[in-house]
One Martini backbone bead per residue (centre of mass of N, CA, C, O) as a GRO file, in nm:
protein
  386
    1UNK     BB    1   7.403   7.320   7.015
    2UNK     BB    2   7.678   7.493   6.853
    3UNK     BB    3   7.754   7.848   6.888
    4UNK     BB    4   7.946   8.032   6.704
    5UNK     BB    5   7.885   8.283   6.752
    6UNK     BB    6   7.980   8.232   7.110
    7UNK     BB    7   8.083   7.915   7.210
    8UNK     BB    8   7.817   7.790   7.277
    9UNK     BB    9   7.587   7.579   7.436
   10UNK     BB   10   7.274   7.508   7.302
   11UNK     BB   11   6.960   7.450   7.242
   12UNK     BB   12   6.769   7.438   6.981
   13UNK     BB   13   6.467   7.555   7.070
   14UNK     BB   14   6.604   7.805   7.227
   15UNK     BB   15   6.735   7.938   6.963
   16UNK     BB   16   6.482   7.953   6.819
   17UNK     BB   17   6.320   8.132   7.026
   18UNK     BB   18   6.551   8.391   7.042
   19UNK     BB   19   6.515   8.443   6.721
   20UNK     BB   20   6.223   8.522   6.737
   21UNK     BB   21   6.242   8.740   6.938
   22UNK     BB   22   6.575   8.918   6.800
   23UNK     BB   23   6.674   8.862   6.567
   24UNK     BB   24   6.933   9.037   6.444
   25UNK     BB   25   6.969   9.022   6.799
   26UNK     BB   26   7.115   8.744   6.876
   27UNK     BB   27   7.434   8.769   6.825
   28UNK     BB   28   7.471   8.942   7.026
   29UNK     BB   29   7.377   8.837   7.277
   30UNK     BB   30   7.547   8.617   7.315
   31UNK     BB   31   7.762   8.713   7.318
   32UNK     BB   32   7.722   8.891   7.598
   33UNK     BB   33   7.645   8.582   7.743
   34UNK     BB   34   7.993   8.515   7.756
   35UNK     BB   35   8.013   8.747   7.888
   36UNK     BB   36   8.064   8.979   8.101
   37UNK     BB   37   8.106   9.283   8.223
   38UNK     BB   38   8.321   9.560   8.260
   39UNK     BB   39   8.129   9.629   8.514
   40UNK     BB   40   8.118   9.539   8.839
   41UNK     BB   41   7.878   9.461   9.089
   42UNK     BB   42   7.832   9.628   9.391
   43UNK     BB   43   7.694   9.674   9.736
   44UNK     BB   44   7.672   9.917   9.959
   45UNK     BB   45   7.646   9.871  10.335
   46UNK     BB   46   7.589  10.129  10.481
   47UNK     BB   47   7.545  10.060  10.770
   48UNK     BB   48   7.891   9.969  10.769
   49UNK     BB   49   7.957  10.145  10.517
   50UNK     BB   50   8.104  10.377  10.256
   51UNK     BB   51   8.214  10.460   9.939
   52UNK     BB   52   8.444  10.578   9.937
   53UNK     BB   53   8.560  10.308  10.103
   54UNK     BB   54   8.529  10.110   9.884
   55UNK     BB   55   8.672  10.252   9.640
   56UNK     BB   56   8.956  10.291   9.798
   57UNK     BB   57   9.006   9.982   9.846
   58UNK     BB   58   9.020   9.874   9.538
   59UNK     BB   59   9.205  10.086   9.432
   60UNK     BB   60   9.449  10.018   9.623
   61UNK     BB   61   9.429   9.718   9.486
   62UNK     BB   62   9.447   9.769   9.166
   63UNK     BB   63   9.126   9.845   9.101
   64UNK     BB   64   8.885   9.969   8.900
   65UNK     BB   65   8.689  10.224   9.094
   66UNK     BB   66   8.366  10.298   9.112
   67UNK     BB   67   8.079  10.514   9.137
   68UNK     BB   68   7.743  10.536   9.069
   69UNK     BB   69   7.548  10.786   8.869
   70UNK     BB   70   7.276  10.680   9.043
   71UNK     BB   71   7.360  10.529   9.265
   72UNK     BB   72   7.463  10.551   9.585
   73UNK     BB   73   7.521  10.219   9.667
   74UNK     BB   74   7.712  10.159   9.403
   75UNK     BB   75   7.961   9.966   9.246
   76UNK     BB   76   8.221   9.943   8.985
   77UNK     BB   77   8.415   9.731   8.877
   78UNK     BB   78   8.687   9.638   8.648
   79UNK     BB   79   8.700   9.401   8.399
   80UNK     BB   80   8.939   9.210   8.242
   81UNK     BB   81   9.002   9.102   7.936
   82UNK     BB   82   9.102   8.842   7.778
   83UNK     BB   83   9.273   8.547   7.868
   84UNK     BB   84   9.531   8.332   7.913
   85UNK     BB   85   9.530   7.984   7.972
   86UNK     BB   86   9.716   7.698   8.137
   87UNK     BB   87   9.725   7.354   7.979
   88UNK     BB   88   9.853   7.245   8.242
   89UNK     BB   89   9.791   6.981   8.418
   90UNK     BB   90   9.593   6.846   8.576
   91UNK     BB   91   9.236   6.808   8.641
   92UNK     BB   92   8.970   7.005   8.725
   93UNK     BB   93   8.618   7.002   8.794
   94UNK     BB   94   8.378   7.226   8.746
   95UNK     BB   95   8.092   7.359   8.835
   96UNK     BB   96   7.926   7.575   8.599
   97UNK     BB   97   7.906   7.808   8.870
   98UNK     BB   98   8.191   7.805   8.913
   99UNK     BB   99   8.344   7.816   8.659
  100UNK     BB  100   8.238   8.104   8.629
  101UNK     BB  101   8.392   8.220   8.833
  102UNK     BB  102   8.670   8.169   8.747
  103UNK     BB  103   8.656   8.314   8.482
  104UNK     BB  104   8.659   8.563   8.710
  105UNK     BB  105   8.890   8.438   8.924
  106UNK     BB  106   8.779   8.251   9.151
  107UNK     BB  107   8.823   8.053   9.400
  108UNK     BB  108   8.788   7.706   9.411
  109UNK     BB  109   8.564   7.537   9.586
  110UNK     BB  110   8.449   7.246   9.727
  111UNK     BB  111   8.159   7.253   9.600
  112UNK     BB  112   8.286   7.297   9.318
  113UNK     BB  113   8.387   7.026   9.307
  114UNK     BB  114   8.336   6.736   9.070
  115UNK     BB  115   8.649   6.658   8.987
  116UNK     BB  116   8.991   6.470   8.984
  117UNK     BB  117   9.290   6.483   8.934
  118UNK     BB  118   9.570   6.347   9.017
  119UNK     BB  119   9.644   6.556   9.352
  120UNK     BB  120   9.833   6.780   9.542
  121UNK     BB  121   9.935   6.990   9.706
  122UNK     BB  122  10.098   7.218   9.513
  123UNK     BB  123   9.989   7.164   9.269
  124UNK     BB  124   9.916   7.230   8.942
  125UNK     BB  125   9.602   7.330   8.778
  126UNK     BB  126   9.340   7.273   8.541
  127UNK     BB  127   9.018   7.453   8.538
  128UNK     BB  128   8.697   7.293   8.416
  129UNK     BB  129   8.412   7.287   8.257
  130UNK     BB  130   8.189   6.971   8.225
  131UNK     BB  131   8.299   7.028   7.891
  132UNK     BB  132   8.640   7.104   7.907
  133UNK     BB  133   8.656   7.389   7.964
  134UNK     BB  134   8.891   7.645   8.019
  135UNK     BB  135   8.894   7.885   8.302
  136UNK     BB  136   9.159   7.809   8.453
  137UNK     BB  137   9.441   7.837   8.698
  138UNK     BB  138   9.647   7.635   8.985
  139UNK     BB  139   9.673   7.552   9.352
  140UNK     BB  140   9.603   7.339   9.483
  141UNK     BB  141   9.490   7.249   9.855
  142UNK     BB  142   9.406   6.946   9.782
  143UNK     BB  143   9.362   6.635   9.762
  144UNK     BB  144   9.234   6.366   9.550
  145UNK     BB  145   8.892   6.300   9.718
  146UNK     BB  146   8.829   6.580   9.864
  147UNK     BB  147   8.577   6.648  10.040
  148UNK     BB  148   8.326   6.969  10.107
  149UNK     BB  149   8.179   7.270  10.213
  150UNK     BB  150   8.478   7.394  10.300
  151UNK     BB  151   8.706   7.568  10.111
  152UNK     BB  152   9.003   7.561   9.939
  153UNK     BB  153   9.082   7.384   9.602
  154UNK     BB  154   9.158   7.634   9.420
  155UNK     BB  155   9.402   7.881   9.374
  156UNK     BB  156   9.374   8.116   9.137
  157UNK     BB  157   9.634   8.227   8.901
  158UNK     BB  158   9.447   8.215   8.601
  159UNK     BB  159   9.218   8.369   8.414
  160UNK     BB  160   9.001   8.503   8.135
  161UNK     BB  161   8.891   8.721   8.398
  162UNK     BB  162   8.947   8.982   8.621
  163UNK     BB  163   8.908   8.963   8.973
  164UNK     BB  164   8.865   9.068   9.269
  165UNK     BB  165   8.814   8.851   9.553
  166UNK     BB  166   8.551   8.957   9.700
  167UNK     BB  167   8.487   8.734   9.966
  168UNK     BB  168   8.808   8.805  10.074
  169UNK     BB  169   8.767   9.071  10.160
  170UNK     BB  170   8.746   9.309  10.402
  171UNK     BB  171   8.460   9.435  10.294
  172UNK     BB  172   8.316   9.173  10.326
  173UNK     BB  173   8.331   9.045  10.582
  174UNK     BB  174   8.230   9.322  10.679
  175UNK     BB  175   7.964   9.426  10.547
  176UNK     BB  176   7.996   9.631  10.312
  177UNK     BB  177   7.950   9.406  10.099
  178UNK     BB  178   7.758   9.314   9.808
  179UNK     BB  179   7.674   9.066   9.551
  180UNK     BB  180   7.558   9.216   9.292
  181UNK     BB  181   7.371   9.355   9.046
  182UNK     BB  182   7.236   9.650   8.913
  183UNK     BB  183   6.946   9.513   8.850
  184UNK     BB  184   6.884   9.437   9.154
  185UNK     BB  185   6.966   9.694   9.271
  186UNK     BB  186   6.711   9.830   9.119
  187UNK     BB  187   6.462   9.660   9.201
  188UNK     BB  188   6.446   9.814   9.478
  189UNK     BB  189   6.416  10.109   9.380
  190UNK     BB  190   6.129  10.029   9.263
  191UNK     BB  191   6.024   9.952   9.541
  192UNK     BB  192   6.038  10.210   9.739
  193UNK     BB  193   6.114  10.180   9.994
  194UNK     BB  194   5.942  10.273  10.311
  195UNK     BB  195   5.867  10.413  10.586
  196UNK     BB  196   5.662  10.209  10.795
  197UNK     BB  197   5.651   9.962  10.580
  198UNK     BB  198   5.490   9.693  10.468
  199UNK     BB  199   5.726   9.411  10.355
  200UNK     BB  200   5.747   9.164  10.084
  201UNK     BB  201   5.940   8.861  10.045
  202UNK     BB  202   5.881   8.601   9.838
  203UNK     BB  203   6.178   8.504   9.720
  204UNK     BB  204   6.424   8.571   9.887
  205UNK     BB  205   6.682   8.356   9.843
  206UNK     BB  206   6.988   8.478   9.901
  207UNK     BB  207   6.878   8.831   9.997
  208UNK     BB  208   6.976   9.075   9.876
  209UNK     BB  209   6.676   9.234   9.803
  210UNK     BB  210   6.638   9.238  10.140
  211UNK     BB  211   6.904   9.371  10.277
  212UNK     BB  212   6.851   9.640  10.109
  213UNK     BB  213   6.508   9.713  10.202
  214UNK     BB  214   6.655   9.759  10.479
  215UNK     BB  215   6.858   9.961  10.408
  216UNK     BB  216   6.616  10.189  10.281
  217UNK     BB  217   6.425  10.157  10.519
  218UNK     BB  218   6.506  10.095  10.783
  219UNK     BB  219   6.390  10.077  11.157
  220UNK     BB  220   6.035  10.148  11.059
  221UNK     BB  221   6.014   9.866  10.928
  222UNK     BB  222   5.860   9.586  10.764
  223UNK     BB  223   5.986   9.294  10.715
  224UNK     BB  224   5.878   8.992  10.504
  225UNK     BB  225   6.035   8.695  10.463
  226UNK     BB  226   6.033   8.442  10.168
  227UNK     BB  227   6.083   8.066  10.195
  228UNK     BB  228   6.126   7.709  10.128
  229UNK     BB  229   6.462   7.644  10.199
  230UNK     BB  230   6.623   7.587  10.422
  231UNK     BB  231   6.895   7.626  10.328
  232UNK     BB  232   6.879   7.866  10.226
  233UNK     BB  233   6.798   8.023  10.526
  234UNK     BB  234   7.054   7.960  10.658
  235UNK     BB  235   7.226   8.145  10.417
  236UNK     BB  236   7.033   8.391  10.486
  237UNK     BB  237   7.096   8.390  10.818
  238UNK     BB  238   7.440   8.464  10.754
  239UNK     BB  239   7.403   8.731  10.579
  240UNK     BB  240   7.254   8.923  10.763
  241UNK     BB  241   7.468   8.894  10.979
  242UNK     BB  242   7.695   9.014  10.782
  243UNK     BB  243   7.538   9.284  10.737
  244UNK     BB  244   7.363   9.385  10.989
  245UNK     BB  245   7.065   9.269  10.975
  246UNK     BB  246   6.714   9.284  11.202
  247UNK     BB  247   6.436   9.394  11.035
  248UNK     BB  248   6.412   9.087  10.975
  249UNK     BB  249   6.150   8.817  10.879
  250UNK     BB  250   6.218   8.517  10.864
  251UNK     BB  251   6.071   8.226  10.680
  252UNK     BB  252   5.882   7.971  10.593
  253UNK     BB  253   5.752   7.907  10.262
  254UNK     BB  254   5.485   7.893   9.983
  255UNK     BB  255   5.405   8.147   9.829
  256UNK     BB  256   5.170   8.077   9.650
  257UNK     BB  257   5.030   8.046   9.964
  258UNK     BB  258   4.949   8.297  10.117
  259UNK     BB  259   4.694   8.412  10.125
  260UNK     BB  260   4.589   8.122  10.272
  261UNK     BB  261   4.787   8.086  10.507
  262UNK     BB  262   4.756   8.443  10.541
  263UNK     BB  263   4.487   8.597  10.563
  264UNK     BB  264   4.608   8.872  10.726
  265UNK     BB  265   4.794   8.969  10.504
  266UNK     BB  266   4.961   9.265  10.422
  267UNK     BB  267   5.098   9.489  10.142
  268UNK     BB  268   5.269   9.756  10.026
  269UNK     BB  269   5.490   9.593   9.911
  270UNK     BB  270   5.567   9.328   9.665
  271UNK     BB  271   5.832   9.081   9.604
  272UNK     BB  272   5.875   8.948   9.285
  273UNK     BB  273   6.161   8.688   9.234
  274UNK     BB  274   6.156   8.407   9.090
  275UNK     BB  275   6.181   8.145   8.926
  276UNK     BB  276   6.423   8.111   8.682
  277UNK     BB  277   6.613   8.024   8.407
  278UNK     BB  278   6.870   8.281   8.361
  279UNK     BB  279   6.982   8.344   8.092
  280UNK     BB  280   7.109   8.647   8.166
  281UNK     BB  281   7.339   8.535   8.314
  282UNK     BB  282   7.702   8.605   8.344
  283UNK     BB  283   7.902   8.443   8.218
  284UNK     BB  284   7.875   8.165   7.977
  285UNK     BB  285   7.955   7.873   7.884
  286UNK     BB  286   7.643   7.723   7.878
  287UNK     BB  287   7.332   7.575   7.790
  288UNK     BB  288   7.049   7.343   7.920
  289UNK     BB  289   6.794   7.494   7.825
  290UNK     BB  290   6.491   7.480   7.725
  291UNK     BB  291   6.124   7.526   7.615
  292UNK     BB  292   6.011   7.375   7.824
  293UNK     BB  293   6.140   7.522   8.102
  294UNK     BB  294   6.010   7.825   8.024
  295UNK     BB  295   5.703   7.735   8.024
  296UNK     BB  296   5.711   7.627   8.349
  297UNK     BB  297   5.808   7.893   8.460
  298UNK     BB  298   5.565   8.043   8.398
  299UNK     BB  299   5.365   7.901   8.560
  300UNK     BB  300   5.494   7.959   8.829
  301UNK     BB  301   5.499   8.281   8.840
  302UNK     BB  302   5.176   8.289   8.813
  303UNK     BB  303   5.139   8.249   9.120
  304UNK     BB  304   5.307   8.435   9.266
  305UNK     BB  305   5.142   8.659   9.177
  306UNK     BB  306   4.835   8.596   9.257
  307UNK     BB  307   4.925   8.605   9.562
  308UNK     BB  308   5.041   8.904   9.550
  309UNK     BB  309   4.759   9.073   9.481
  310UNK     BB  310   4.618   8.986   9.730
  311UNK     BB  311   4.849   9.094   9.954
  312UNK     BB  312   4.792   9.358   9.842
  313UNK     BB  313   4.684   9.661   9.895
  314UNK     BB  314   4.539   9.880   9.824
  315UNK     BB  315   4.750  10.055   9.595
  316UNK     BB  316   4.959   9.873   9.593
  317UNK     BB  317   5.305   9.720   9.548
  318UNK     BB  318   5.428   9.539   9.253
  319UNK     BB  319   5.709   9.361   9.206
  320UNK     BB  320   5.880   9.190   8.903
  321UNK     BB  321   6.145   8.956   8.864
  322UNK     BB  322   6.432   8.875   8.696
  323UNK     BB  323   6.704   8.680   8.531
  324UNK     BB  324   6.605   8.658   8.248
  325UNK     BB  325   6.495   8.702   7.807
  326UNK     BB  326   6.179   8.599   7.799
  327UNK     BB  327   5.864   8.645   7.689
  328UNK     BB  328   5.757   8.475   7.844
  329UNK     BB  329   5.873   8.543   8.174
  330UNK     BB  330   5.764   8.847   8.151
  331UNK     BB  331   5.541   8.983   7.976
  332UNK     BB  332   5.343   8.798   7.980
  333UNK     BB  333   5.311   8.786   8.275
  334UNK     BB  334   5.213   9.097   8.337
  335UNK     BB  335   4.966   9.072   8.155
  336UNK     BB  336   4.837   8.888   8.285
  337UNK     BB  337   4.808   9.065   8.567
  338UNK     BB  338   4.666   9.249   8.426
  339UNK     BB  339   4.402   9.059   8.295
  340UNK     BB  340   4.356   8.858   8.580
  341UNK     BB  341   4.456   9.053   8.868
  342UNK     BB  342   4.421   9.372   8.863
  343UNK     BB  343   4.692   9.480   8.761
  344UNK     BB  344   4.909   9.771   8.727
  345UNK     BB  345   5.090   9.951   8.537
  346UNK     BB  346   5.416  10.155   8.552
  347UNK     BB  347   5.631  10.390   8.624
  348UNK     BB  348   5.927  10.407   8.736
  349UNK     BB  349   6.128  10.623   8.934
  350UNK     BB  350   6.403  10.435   8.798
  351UNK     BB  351   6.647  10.489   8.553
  352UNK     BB  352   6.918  10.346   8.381
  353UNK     BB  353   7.194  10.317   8.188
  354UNK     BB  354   7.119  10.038   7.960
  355UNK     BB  355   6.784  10.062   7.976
  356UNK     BB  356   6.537   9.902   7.830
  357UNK     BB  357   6.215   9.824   7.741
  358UNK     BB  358   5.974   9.662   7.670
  359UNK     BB  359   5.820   9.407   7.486
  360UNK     BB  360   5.528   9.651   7.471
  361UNK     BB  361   5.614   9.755   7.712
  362UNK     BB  362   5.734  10.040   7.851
  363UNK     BB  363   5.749  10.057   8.116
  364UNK     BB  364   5.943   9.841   8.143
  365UNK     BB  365   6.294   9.660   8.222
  366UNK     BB  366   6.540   9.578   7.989
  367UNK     BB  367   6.832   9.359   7.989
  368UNK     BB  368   7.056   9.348   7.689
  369UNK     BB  369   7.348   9.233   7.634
  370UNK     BB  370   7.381   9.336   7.335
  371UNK     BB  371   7.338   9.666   7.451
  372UNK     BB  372   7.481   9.600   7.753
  373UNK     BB  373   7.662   9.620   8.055
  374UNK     BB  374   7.444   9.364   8.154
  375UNK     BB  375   7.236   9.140   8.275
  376UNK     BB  376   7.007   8.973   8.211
  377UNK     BB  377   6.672   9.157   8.247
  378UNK     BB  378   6.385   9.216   8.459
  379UNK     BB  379   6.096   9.503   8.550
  380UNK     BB  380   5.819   9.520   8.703
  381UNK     BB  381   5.535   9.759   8.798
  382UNK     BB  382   5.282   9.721   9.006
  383UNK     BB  383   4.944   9.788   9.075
  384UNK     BB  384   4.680   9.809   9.277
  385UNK     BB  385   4.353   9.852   9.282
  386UNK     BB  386   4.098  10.025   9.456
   0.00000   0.00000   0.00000
């Protein structure tokens, strides 16, 4: 269904769960994930740079950043627009998360290009997402027909919203800063780790709350990061070297079956951070998940929790985080944790502005698109019993 409301499709009976979820705040909610956040988050990578290094780095090439006034690791650029782009020259076909990118201003990579009109090194081109909508426009850097897994394919000069391209900037190439969003970068702080302790990060990559994790812990303690994806490991123990980030040991493995396959392992806190339908990302073009995809990633979630109850030590302490919107994929999964598997609801350590509670739960964390510039997200801390 063409959601009018937001300009975007959505499936029917996801919109059905959505409305009865938020009621007439439905209306704002897709607004919200329609668009970007006004205020863009990176994470400064202390280890390399220091905040202050990277706020005036980003004011000097003239887009307006700050410090966060509760995070003091975290910086957050301001995003323009909406600007109008030109509907000139042939069309380059974008991969619905390139062009999520696009729309924000990056410049489209060879991964990201889906399919292109006839174009040569210097045409000028009008950038789409696989649904025909214009996202972005610019310079082609290759030729028709060329695929490949790295390179610039259309250096974007004009999109819907704009910020500087974070990735080619000289602070991201040196591992001064990751991009992360703010409730993520949250998410590590209510995991609160501290010095010398054993650290789980049951599904680590693409590795941003990993390591996070190492920054706030320094070089004192265990981290444990696990992935499943071969694929994502490789690129995430590329991340770890760009940020100089030594004190993680990263594995394969499938984390529901951490307990089973490792019950020698104990973790004085686990971050369980797992695979979710993403609702909450924004600024979005389309969704194509519906309420089937929601009820079964919440089965999913529910594997990853009950691992992680057994590996933490008695006192131990449990975060859970999506960056989904749904009521199955939240409150529920957390319940469950509370009913089904002996852990404990508690509130975290640090609350920031624009961060509302869980619905029913207060302890917990969520965020809103409809009522703040953040991604839809959520977060619960949760202690095993003694």
């Amino acid at each position: 269904m063409w959601c009018g409301i937001c300009g975007a499709h959505y499936q029917d009976d996801l919109l059905i769960l959505l409305s009865e979820l938020y009621g007439s705040r439905v209306q704002a909610l897709l607004e919200g994930l329609g668009t970007p956040p006004r205020r863009y988050a990176v994470r400064v990578n202390t280890i390399r740079g220091e905040v202050d290094e990277v706020v005036e780095y980003f004011n000097g090439i003239g887009a307006k950043c700050k410090a966060h006034e509760a995070i003091e690791e975290a910086a957050l650029i301001s995003v323009e627009g909406p600007f109008e782009v030109d509907g000139l020259g042939n069309s380059i076909t974008a991969k619905k998360h390139a062009a999520e990118s696009v729309m924000l201003g990056s410049n489209l990579y060879l991964p990201g290009v889906m399919r292109m009109q006839r174009a040569k090194v210097g045409d000028r081109v009008r950038i789409e997402d696989p649904r025909g909508h214009p996202v972005g426009f610019g310079v082609s850097k290759i030729h028709s027909g060329i695929r490949g897994n790295e390179g610039i394919a259309v250096q974007t000069l004009q999109s819907i919203y704009r910020l500087p391209p974070i990735r080619e900037t000289p602070v991201f190439i040196d591992g001064k800063i990751q991009e992360q969003s703010l409730p993520a970068i949250l998410t590590s702080r209510i995991l609160d780790p501290q010095p010398g302790e054993t650290i789980v990060d049951m599904c680590a990559a693409p590795g941003g709350k990993t390591a996070h994790i190492a920054q706030l812990q320094g070089d004192t303690g265990r981290i444990l990061a696990f992935e499943h994806s071969p694929r994502r490991i490789g690129r995430m123990r590329a991340e770890l070297d760009r940020l100089g980030i030594r004190s993680v040991t990263l594995e394969r493995a499938d984390s529901r079956y951490l307990d089973k396959d490792r019950p020698s392992l104990k973790a004085d806190r686990v971050l369980v951070d797992p695979p979710c339908t993403a609702l909450g990302v924004r600024p979005k073009l389309y969704e194509e998940t519906g309420v089937a995809e929601v009820l079964s990633s919440a089965a999913f979630q529910k594997q990853f929790l009950r691992s992680a109850a057994r590996i933490a030590k008695p006192g131990g302490v449990v975060v859970y985080s999506t960056c989904t919107i749904t009521l199955e994929e939240n409150e529920d999964v957390v319940r469950f944790a509370c009913e089904e598997l002996g852990l404990e609801l508690e509130e975290p350590p640090l609350r920031v502005e624009g961060a509302g509670s869980g619905m029913g739960l207060k302890e917990c964390v969520r965020f809103d698109p409809g009522l703040c510039e953040a991604p839809g997200f959520f977060i619960a801390r949760l202690r095993r019993s003694r």
